[in-house]
Backbone bond lengths (Angstrom), bond angles and torsions (degrees), N, CA, C in turn:
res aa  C-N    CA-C-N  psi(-1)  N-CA   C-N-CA  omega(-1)  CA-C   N-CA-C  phi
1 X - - - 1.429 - - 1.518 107.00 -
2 X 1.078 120.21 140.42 1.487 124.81 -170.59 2.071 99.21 -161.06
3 X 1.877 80.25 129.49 1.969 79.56 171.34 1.607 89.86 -122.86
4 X 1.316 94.23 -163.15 1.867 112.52 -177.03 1.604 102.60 -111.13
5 X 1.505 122.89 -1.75 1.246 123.92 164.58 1.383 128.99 -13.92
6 X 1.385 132.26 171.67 1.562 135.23 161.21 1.402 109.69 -41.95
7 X 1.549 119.90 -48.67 1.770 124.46 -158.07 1.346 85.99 93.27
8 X 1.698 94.43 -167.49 1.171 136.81 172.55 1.621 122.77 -105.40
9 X 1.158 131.72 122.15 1.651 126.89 147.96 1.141 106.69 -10.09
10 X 1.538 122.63 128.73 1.426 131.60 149.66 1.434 114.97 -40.12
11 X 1.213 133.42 -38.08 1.581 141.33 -146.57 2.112 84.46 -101.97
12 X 1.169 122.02 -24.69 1.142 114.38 -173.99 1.478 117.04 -95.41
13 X 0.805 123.82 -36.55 1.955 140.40 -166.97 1.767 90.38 -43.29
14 X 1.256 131.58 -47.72 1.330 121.72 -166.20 1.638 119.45 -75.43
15 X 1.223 111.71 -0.86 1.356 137.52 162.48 1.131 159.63 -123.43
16 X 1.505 95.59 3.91 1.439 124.22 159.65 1.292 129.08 -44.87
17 X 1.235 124.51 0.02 1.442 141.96 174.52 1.432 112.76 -111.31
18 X 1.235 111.43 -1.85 1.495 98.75 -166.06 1.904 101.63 -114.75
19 X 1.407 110.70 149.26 1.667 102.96 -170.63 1.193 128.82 -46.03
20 X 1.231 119.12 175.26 0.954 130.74 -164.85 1.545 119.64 4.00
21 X 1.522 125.36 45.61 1.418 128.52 153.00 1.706 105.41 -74.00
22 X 1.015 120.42 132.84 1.570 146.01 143.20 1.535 145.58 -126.00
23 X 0.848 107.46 128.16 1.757 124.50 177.63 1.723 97.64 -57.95
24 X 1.121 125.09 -60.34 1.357 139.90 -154.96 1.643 112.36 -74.38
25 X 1.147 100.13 73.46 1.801 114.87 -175.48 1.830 92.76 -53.43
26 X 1.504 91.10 164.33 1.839 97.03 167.03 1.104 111.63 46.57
27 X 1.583 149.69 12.74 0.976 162.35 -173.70 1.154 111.46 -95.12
28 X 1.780 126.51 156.74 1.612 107.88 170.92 1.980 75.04 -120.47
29 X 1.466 91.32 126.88 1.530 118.33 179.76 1.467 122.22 -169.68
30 X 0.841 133.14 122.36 1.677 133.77 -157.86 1.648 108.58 -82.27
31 X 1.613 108.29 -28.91 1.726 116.91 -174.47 1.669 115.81 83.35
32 X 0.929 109.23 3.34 1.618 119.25 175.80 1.194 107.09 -93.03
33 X 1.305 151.29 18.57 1.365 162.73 134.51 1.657 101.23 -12.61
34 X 1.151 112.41 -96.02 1.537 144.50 169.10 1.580 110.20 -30.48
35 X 1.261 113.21 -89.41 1.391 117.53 162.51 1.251 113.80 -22.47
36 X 1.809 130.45 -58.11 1.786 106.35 -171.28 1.468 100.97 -79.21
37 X 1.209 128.00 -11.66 1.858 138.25 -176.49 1.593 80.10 -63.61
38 X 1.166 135.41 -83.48 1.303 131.54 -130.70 2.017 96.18 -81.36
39 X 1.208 106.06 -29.35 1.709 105.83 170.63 1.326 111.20 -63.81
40 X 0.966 129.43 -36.33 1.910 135.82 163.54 1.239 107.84 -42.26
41 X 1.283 107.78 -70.85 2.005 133.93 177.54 1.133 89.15 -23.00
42 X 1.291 126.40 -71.61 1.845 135.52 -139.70 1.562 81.72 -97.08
43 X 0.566 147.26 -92.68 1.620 151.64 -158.17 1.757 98.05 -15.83
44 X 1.328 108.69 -44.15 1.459 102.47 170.56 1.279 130.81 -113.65
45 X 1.843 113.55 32.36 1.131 125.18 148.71 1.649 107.92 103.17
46 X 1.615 101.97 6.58 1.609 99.09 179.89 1.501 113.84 -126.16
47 X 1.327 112.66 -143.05 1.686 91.68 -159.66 1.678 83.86 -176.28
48 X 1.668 83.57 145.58 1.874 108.53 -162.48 1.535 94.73 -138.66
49 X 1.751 95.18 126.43 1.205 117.91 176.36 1.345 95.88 -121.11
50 X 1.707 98.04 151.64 1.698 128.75 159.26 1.163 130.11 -87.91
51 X 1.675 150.71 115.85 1.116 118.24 164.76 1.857 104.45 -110.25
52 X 1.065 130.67 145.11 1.949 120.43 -179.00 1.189 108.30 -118.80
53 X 1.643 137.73 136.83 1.178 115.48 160.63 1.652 101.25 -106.17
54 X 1.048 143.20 109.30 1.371 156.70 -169.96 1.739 94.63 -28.01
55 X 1.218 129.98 132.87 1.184 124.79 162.94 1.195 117.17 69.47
56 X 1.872 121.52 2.90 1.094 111.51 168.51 1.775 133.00 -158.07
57 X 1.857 106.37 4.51 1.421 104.54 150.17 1.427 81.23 -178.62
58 X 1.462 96.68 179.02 1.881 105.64 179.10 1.504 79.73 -135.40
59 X 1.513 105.19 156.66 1.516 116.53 163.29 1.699 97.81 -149.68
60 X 1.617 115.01 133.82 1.401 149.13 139.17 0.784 109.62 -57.99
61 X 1.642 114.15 139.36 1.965 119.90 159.32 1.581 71.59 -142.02
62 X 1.263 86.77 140.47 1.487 109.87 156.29 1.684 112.68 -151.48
63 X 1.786 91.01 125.99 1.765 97.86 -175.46 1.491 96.83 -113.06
64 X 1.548 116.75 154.67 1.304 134.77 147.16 1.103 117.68 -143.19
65 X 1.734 116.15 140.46 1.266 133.87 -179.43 1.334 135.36 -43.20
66 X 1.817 113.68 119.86 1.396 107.28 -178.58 1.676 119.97 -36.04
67 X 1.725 81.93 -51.35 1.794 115.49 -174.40 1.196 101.05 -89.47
68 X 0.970 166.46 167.96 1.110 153.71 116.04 1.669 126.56 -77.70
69 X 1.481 105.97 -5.27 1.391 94.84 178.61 1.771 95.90 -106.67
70 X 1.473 120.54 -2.30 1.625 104.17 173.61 1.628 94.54 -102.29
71 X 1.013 148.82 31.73 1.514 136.83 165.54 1.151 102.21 -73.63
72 X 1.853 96.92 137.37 1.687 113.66 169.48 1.040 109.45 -123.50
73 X 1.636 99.52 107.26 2.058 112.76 179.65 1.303 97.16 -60.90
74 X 1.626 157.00 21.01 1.111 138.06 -162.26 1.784 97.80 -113.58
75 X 1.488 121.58 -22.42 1.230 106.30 165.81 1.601 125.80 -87.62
């Protein structure tokens, strides 16, 4: 999944998974968006990456296993 959005802060991308992080100051938003997204991911054996360019798109990959018992989280 990929938009043309703001992104993310450089200083943030490595924590975008973790609770209650948010972009959205003054906002009423808890930041657990992401975090239960990526507990889903794993819950069924696959795995969700971020890439941001600050100011100029975000992109999702999210893979899960044909097999699930030959998946290699290493790529």
């Amino acid at each position: 999944f990929s938009d043309d959005g703001c992104g993310f802060p450089e200083d943030m991308i490595n924590n975008i998974f973790d609770p209650f992080v948010s972009t959205k100051l003054n906002k009423k938003n808890a930041g657990l968006g992401l975090s239960i997204a990526q507990h889903i991911v794993e819950l069924h054996n696959g795995m969700i990456y971020c890439s941001s360019s600050d100011h100029k798109m975000t992109c999702f990959n999210i893979r899960f296993p044909l097999f699930p018992d030959t998946f290699d989280k290493t790529q």
